[in-house]
C-alpha positions as MATLAB code, in Angstrom:
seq = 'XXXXXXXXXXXXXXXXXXXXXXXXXXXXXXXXXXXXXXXXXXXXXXXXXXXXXXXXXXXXXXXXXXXXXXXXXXXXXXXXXXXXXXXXXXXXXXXXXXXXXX';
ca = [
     114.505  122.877  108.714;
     111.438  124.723  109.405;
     112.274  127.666  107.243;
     112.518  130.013  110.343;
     115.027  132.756  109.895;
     117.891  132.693  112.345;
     118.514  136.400  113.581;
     121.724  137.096  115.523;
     122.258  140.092  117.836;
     123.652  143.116  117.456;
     122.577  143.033  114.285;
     123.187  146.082  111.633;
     119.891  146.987  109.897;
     119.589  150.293  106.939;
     116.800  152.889  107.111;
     115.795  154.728  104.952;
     118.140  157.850  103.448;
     121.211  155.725  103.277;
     121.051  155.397  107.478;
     122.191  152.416  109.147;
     122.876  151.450  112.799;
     123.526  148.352  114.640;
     120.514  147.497  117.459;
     120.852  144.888  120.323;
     117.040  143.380  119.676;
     114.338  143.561  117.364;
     112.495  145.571  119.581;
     114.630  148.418  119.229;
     114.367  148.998  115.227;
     112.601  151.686  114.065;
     109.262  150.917  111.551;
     110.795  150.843  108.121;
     114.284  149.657  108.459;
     115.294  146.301  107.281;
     118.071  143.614  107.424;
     119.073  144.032  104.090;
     119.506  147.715  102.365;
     117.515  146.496   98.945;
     114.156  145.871  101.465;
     114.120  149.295  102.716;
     110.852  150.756  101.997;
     111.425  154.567  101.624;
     108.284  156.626  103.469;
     105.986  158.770  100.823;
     106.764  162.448  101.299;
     104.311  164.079  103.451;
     101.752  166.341  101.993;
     102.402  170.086  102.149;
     100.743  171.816  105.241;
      97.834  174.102  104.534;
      98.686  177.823  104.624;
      99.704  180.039  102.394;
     101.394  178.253   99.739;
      99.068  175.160   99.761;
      96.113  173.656  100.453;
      94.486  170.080  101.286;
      97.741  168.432  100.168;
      98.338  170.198   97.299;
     100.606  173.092   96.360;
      99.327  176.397   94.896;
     101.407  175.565   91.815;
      99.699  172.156   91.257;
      96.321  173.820   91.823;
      96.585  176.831   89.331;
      97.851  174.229   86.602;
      94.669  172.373   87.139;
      92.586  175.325   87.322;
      94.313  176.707   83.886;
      93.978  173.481   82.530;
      90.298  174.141   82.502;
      90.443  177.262   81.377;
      89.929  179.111   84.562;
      91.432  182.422   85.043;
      93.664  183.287   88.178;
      93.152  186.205   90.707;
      96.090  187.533   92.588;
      94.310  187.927   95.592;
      92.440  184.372   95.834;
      93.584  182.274   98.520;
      94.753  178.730   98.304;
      91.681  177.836  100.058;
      89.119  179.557   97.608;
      91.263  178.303   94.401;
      91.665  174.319   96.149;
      87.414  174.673   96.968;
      86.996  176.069   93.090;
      89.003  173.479   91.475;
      87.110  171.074   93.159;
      83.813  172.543   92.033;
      84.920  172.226   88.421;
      86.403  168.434   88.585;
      89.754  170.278   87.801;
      91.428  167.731   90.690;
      91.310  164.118   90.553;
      90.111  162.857   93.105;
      87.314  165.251   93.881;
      84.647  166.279   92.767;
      81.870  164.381   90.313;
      82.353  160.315   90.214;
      82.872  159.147   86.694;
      81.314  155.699   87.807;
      77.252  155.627   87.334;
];
């Protein structure tokens, strides 16, 4: 036996979010969904959209814990932009900012 799986159709195959659904050829299953519900991979929620109540993937929240991590104080009236750009200008956000690496 050369170790090749055997794949009859319809087949059922499990997304993720507890969906399932039976598809007529491989072509037809979505990315993601798998044979077998323990092999679904579930997606990464998407970053929050930049606007008002975030900014560059992160959410006001996250960025005024950073910045009062670091002692920074918060203004009312700063947007999620100008509070995102000065977290990043203190190294308040990993990720950004100076490289600890020399």
């Amino acid at each position: 036996m050369s170790g090749k799986q055997i794949q009859h159709w319809p087949a059922w195959y499990f997304g993720p979010g507890g969906q399932s659904a039976v598809f007529h050829r491989i072509e037809d299953v979505p990315v993601g969904w798998a044979s077998e519900p323990e092999k679904v991979v579930e997606p990464d929620a998407a970053p929050p959209p930049d606007g008002p109540d975030a900014w560059a993937g992160h959410t006001v929240e996250s960025i005024i814990h950073s910045l009062r991590k670091f002692g920074e104080p918060i203004r009312a009236y700063d947007s999620p932009r100008k509070m995102f750009e000065r977290a990043v200008a203190i190294g308040a956000l990993p990720g950004y900012g100076k490289s600890d690496t020399k």
